[in-house]
N, C-alpha and C positions, 0 to 999 in steps of 0.2 A: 772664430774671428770676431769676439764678441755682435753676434748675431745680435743680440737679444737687446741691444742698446742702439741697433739703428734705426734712423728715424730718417724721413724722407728731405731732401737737398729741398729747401724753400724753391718755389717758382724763379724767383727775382732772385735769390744766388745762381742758380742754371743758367738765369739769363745770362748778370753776370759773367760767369765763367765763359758761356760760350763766346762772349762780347771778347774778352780778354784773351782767350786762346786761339781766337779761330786766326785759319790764315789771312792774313791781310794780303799776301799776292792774287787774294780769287776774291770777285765782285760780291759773292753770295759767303764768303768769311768761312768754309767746312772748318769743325775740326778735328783734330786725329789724335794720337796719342805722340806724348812729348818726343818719346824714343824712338818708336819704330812709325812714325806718322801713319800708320795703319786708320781706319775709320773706325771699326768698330773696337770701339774705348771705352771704359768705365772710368767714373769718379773714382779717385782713388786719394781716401784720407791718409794723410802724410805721416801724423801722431798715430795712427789706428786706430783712431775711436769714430767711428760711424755715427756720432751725434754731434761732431764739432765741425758745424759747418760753415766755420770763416773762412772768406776765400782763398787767404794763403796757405790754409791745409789741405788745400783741393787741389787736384790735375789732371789731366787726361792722362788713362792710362789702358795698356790692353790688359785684359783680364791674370794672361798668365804673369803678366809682370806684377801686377796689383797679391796676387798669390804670394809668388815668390819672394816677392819681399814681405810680407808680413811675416811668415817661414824665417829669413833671414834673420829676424830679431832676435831666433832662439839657436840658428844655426848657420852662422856668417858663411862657412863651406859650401851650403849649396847655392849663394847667390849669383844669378845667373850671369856670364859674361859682359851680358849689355848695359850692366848696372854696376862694375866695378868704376870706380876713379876715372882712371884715365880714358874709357868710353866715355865715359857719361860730357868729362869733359871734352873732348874731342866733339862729339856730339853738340854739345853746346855750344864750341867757337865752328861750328860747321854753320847752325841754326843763326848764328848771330852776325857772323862776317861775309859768308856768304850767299845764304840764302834771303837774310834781313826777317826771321822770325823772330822776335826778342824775346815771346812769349814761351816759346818752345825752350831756347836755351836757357832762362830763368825757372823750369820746372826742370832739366836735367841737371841743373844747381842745386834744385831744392833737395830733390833725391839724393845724391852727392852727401848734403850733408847731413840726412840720415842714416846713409850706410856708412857715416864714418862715426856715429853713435854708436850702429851695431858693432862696430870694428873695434870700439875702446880704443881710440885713435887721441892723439894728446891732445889737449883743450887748442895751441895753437893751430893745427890742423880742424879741428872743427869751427874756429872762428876763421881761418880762411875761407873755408868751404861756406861759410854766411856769410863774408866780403861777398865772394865771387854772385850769389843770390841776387844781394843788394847791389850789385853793379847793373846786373841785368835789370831786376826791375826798376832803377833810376833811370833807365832808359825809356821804359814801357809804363810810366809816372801813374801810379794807383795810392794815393796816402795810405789808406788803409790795410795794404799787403804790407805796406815798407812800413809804418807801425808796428803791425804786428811782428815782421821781420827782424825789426831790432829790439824788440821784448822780450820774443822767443827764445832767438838766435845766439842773440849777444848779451842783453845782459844779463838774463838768465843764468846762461853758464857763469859767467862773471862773477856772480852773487854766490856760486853755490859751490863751484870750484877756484880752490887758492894756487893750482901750479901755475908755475913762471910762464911766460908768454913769448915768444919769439918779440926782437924789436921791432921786425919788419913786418911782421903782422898787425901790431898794432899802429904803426907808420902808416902802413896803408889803410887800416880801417879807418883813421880817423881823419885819411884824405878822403876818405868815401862820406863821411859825416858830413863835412866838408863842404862836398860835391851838392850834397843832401840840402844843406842851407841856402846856397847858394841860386838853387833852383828854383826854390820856395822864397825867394828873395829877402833872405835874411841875413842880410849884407853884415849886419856887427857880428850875430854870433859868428857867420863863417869866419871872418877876421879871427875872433876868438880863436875859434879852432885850429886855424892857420898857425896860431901862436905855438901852439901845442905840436903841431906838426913839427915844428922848427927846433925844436927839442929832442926831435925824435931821431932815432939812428937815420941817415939819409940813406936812402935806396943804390943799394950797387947795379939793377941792371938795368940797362939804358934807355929801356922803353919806357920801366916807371919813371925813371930819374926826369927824363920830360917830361913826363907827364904829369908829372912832379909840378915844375917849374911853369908847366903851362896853369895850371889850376892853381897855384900862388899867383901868377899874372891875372890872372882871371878875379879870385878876390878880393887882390889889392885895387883893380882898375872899378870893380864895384864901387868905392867909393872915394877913389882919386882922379878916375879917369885914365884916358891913354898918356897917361905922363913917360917921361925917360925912365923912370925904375921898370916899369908895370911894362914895356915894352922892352926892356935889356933883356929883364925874365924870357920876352915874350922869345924875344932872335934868341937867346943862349939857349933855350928848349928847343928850337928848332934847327940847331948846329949841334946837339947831341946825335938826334938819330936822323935817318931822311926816312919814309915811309909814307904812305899816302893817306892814312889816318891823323899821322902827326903833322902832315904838313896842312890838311884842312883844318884841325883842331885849331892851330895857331891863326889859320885866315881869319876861319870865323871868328876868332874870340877879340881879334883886332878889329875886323868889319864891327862887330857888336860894340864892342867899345868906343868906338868913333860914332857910331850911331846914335848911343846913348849922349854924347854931344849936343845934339840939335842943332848944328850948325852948317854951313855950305862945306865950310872946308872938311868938317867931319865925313859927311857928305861924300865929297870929292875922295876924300882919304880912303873908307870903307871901300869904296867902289874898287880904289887902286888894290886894295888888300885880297880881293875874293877873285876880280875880272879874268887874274892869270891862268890861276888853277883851276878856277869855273872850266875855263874854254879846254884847259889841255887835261883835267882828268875826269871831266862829266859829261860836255856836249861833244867829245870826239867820240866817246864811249856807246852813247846813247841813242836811238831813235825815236822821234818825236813825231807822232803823224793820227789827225784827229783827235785828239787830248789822251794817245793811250804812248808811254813811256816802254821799250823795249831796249837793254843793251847786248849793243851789236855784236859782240863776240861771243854768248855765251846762246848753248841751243841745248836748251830742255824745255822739259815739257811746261816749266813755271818760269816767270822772269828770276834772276838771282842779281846780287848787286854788281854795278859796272864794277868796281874796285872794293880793295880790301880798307874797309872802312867803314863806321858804323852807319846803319841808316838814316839817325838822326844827323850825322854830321853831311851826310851827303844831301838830306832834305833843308838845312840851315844856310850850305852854302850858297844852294840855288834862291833859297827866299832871300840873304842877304844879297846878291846881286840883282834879284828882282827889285827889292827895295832903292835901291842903288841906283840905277836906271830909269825906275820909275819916277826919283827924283832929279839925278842929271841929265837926260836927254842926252848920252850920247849918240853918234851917228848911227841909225839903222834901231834906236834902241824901240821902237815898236813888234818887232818882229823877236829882238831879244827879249823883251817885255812876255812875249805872250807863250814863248817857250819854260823861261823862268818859272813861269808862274805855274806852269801846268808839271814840269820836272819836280818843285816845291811840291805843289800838293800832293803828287804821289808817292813822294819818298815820305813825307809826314801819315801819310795814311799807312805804309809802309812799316815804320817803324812805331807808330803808335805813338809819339813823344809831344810832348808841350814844350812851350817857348819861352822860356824863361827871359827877367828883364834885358831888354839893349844895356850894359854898362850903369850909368846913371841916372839912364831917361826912362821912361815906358812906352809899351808898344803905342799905347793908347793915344798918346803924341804923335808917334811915326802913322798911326792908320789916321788919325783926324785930319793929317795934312795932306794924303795920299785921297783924300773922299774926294777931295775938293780939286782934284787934276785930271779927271777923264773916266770913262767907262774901265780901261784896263787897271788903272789905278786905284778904282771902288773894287775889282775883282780883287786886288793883292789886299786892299785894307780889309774885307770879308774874311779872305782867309785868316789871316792874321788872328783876326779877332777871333774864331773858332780855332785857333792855337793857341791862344794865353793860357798858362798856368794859373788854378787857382790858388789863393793865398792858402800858406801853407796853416794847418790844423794845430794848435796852442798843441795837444795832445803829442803829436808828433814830434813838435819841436821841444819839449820834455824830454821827450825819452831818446833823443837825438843827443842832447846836453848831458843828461843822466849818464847815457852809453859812453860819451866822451871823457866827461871827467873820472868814470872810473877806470876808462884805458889810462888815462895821464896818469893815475896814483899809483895803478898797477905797473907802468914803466919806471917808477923812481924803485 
């Protein structure tokens, strides 16, 4: 297993890692191995070289799975059940929807898409299997994984193999590109990319196809605002499917959009956009007592999320209505105020995600105005502020563009 080339995981990678993997539902963060959450874990290099110790070649893994798949590379027959495809993914939307580990389901990705290296699996199958990576850790925002992720990943194969590409593959990766600018608030290229999108075969099934539509709404209002187009997008994605994922996505990205406003009526409007769904799919759900966050219907031994929906989106809706409240005052809104706030932080610590810009404005706007309205008001601007995204890495957004444009040439 090339013994004779390992060399020892840097301190501050370990840290790292452990930073990055551990559970966020336990105060002390353990971590386990991606697959079987077992404790006792090994590092386990993704490439197999025991001297390449950047952290998106690393994961927690238990020993015999670490075995086994390196075996795997020379004899795909004997790899072990819990590492075929459809486990791993299963596995993954378990870790991600359910339980809210972002961490966990984005190393059953990774995996995923080495054993479909081992498999001699067609190039568009292995760039799926790096979308689905990149999706997870867009959630669990690390620049440096998701660099290296689309170097590796994407356009590596890109560069070195010429078969044709599924449409829908590359449809969806380069809404993941997309996604990717967007966050890092690089409102023209996502445009750009948008452009690109729109060129692209449109998505037959009806989760992407909103999802679609929402993340066009999303980058068009980046720099037009909540106008009539950016909001038709927004209702026609949300008349495709009903789902409790799709119907927060659309709250929040309207709340945000109207926030980015600065204005009362923005204000007023955001508030009207999250207030509904707040009350009927988060605080009917949830228990809130002492600052510790428990949903009511589910009993294990670890909290898991009230609904099916990402954690970041269920920790956005609650900071957007805290936001919201904390500037309209409506009736009772102290007591709503101090629940918000405490539902927000947990699911942000939950899911490990940053706060990408309000629409047009910046947080930095929304928290300066909130310092200056009371003690619960300085507590939601603090948060905040230890939620901002930082600007996104020149380096990154390179090889973002680079990835991009050679999907578009590769589509014609």
């Amino acid at each position: 297993m090339l013994d004779h080339l390992r060399t020892e995981i840097p301190d501050k990678t370990q840290w790292e890692l452990r930073a990055y993997f551990r559970d966020t539902r336990l105060t002390a963060g353990s971590v386990g191995c991606v697959v079987t959450q077992q404790s006792d874990f090994t590092w386990h290099h993704l490439n197999h070289d025991p001297s390449d110790h950047r952290i998106s070649n690393i994961i927690p893994l238990i020993q015999a799975l670490n075995t086994n798949l390196y075996a795997a590379q020379h004899d795909r027959k004997g790899l072990d059940g819990s590492l075929n495809y459809k486990e791993l993914k299963t596995r993954a939307e378990t870790a991600f929807w359910v339980d809210g580990q972002v961490a966990r389901a984005y190393g059953c990705a990774r995996i995923a898409y080495y054993v479909s290296l081992y498999s001699k699996q067609p190039l568009s199958f292995q760039l799926d299997c790096a979308r689905q990576a990149l999706y997870y850790a867009r959630h669990k925002l690390n620049y440096a994984i998701l660099q290296e992720l689309i170097v590796d990943t994407v356009q590596r194969p890109l560069d070195k193999q010429t078969a044709a590409i599924c449409p829908e593959v590359i449809r969806s990766l380069l809404q993941e590109l997309e996604a990717l600018l967007s966050v890092g608030g690089e409102t023209a290229e996502a445009l750009r990319l948008r452009m690109y999108g729109q060129l692209a075969t449109p998505p037959k099934d009806k989760v992407t196809r909103a999802g679609a539509l929402r993340r066009a709404a999303h980058t068009l209002g980046m720099s037009r605002g909540p106008n009539h187009e950016v909001l038709s997008l927004l209702d026609e994605s949300a008349m495709i499917i009903e789902n409790e994922n799709q119907e927060l996505s659309v709250a929040n990205t309207k709340s945000d959009l109207y926030l980015g406003e600065d204005t009362m009526q923005g204000y007023r409007a955001a508030m009207e956009a999250v207030a509904e769904p707040y009350k009927r799919l988060i605080v009917s759900r949830v228990n809130v007592y002492h600052g510790r966050v428990w949903p009511r219907s589910k009993s294990s031994d670890l909290p898991t999320l009230p609904i099916r929906a990402t954690p970041a989106n269920i920790a956005d809706l609650a900071l957007m209505l805290a936001v919201t409240v904390a500037i309209n005052k409506p009736r009772g809104w102290r007591h709503l105020l101090t629940d918000a706030i405490c539902i927000s932080a947990y699911y942000w610590e939950v899911a490990g995600a940053r706060l990408d810009a309000p629409g047009r404005g910046t947080w930095n706007r929304v928290a300066n105005s909130l310092y200056n309205l009371g003690l619960q008001q300085r507590e939601l601007a603090q948060l905040i502020d230890s939620l901002k995204v930082r600007p996104m890495p020149a380096g990154l957004k390179r090889a973002i563009l680079r990835a991009a444009e050679t999907l578009a040439r590769r589509r014609r």
